[in-house]
N, C-alpha and C positions, 0 to 999 in steps of 0.2 A: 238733663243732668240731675244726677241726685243731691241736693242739700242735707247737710246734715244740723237741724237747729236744736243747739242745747241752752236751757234755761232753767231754773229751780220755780218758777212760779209759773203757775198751771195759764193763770190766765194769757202772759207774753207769749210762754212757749206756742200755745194754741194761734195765737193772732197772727204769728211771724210765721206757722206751718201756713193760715189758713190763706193772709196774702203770697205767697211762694206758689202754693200749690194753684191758686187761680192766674198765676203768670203763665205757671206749664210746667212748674219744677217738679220733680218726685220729692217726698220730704218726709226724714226721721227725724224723728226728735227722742233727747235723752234730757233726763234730770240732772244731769253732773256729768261733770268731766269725765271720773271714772265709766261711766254707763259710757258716754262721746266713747272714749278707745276701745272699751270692745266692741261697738258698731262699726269705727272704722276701723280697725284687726280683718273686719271682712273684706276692706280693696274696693267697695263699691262707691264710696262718697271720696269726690275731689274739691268740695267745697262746704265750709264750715261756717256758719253763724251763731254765736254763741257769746252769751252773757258773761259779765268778769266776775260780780260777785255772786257765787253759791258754794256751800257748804261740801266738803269732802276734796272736791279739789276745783278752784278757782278757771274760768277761762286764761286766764297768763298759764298758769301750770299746765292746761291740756293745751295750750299753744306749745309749751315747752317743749312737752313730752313729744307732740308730734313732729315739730322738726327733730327733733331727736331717735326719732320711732320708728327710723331703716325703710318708711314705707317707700313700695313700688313707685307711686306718682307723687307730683304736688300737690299737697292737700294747700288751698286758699284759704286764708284765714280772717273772716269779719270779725270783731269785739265790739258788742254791746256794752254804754258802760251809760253811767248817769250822767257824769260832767266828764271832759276831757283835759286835768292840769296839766301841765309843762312835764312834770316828774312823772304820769303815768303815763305820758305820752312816749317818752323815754323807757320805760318800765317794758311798756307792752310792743312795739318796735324791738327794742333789744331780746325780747324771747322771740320776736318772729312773725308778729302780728301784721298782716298785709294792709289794712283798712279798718275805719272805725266806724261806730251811726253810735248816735247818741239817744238815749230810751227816756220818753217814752218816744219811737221811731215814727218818721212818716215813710206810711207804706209805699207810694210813689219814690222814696229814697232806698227803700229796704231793694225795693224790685231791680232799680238801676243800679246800685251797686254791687248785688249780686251778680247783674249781668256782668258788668266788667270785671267781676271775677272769672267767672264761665270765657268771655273773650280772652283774658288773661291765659287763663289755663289752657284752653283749646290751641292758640298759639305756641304755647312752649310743646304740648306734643306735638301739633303740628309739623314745624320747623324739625327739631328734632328726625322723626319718623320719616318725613319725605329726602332730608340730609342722608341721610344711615341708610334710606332702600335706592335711593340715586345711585348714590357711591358703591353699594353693592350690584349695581347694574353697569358702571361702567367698569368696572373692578374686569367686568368678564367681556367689555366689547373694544377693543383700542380703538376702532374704530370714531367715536363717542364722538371726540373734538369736540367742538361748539355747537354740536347740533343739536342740545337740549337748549342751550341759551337764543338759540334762531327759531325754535319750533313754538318755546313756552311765550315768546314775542309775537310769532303769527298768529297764536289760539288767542293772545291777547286782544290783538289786532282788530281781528275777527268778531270776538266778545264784544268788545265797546262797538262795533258797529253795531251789533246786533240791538243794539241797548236802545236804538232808533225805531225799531221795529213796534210798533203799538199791541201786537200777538203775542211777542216776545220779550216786552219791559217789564212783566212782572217776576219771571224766571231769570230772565240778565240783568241781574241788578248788579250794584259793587259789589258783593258778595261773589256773588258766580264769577264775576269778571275775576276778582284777585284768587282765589280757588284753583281756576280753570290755567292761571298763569302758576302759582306755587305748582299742582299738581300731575299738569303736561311732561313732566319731565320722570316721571314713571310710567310713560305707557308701554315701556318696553320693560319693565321688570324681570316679567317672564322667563328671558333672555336665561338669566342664570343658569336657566334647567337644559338650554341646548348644548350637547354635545361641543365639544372645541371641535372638532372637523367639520360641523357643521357651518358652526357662528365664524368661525375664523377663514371658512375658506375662501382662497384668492380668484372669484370668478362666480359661476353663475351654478346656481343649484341644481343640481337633480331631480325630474318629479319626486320623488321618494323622497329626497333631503329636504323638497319645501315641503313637503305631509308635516315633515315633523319641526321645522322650523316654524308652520303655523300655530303649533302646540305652548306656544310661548304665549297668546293673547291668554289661554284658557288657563297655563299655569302663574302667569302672572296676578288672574283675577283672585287665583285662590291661593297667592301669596297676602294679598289685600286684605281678605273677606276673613283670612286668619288674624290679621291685626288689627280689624272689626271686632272681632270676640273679645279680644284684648282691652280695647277703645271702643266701646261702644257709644260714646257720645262724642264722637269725629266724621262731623259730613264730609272734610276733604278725602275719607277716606273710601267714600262711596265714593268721591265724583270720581278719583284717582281709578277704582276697582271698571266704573264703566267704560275708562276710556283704554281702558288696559285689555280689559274685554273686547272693546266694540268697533277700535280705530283702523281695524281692517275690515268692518260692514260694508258691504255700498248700497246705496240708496235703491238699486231694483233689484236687492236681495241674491247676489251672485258674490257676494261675500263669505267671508268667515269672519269665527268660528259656528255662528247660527244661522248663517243664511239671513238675516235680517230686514223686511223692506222699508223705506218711508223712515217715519216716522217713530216705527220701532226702538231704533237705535238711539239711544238718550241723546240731548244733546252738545253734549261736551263729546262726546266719540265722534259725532258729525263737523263737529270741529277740528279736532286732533285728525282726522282722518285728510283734510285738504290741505292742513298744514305739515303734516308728515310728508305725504306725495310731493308737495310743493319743493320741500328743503330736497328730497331725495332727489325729484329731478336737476335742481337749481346747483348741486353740490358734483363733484367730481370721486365719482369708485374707484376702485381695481378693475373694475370690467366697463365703465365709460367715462369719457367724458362730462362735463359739468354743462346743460344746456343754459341757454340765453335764457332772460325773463320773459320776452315776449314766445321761445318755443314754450318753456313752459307756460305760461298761460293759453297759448292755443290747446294745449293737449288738456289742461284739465278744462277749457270750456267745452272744447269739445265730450265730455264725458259728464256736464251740469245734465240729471237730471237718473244719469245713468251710475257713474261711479258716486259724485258727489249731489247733495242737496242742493236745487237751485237757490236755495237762501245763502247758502254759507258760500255757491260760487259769487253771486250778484254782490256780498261782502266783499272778498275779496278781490274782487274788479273794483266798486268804490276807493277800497284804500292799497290798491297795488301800490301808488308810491310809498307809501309806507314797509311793505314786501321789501321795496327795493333796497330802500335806506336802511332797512334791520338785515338783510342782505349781505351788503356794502361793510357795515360795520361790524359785522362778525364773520368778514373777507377771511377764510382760510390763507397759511402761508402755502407757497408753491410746495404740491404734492399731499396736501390734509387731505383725507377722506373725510367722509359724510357721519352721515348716522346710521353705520352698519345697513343692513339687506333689508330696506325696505319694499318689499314686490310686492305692489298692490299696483294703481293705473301706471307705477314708473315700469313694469314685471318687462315690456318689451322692449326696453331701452338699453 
């Protein structure tokens, strides 16, 4: 993430760049306030640290200006100040001020609070961004029902087992875990770009129809990877682009869209993928029936090693009752469909 640090004295300015930049941040720094707005006029800094008192215009004032400044995102607002009274606490609050450190700072303080701006920040786009691409994904599937709130549960499910694995605790940490549960629920984005006669029809595809309903992993990913450009400092939107890419891989490479084998496949697609087949067998179509939990679980052990990852099967046999009971409680009423045509190991069903 980029910081943006403005202070009037050479020496702060420098010391608050130099602790920043050795946490990991990028970091401009401006003399004043004036100089602060036209660095962010350019859209690249979502977070601001910056001294109250200097000459031409004060930190409160470029606090002011900027919640007032029509920008694109939330710019976070830290203020340096000497001592923190009752009345300039009120003062700097009331223009818009998010958080305060008090100068001369400790860097160990500078470092964490900026963090919690950056987690501040990345949450509201976050949220935002996966709200607005869901809903435009179920906009085009009626299909939808419950089946993003059963899937983004299994990937969960799934995740915290994994977080047991001693190969795997440094990549499944809480992060990944809560990520992998916000972001499951775009792995069909894509979807949007299929034809209505395709996406909506009552039965079973056409070689030709699936050709081009597989074309939703690849257009989905490069629905993502455009609001990467946008968001360039949003890992949920990597994980969201791999698993929209990659949740119809299988593990010995007789997948799509890239034929992928092993390991190849990130592991959040390796996930989304046992969890998708799962809900799709476990749920009731237009063209079947809702199997039992034990057929489904025969079908997809039988296919550990070949459709799916022996890890993410030998996961979900650990916490099948958990399958069961997330299941159970997002029980479709009599006649709910699933989560639209997912043909991947359900394709013969």
């Amino acid at each position: 993430m980029n910081v943006l640090v403005v202070d009037d004295e050479l020496v702060s300015r420098r010391m608050a760049a130099h602790t920043l930049g050795r946490a990991g941040y990028e970091v401009t720094t401006a003399q004043d306030g004036r100089e602060a707005l036209e660095i962010l006029a350019r859209g690249r800094h979502r977070l601001v640290v910056s001294d109250w008192k200097m000459p031409r215009m004060d930190g409160v004032e470029l606090c002011r200006a900027v919640r007032s400044g029509g920008f694109l995102h939330y710019v976070y607002f830290i203020l340096l100040t000497g001592q923190i009274r009752p009345e300039e606490t009120i003062e700097g609050l009331s223009a818009g001020v998010d958080d305060y450190i008090c100068k001369p700072f400790n860097p160990a303080e500078l470092i964490l609070r900026v963090n919690i701006g950056r987690r501040i920040s990345g949450l509201e786009t976050r949220d935002l961004t996966i709200f607005a691409l869901a809903k435009l994904a179920e906009s085009r599937d009626p299909e939808t029902g419950t089946h993003l709130e059963r899937v983004r549960s299994y990937c969960r499910v799934i995740a915290r087992h994994l977080q047991g694995d001693a190969k795997l605790r440094r990549e499944v940490d809480d992060e990944f875990v809560g990520l992998i549960y916000q972001t499951s629920p775009l792995h069909d984005i894509g979807k949007v770009a299929i034809p209505d006669a395709i996406l909506l029809k009552p039965g079973r595809l056409t070689e030709q129809e699936f050709e081009i309903m597989k074309t939703h992993t690849v257009s989905g990913a490069a629905t993502l990877d455009a609001a990467m450009k946008e968001f360039p400092d949003t890992p949920f939107l990597e994980m969201a682009r791999d698993i929209a890419l990659g949740h119809h891989e299988r593990y010995d490479g007789r997948g799509y869209p890239r034929g992928l084998c092993g390991e190849a496949t990130p592991l959040a697609a390796r996930i989304m993928a046992l969890a998708d087949v799962y809900d799709a067998l476990t749920t009731r179509r237009v063209y079947k029936e809702a199997f039992s939990h034990e057929t489904a679980k025969s079908m997809i052990v039988a296919e550990s090693g070949t459709h799916f990852d022996r890890q993410m099967v030998e996961a979900f046999l650990a916490a099948e009752q958990q399958f069961m009971a997330i299941r159970q409680r997002y029980a479709e009423s009599e006649g709910g469909q699933g989560g639209g045509k997912v043909l991947s190991a359900a394709e013969s069903v």
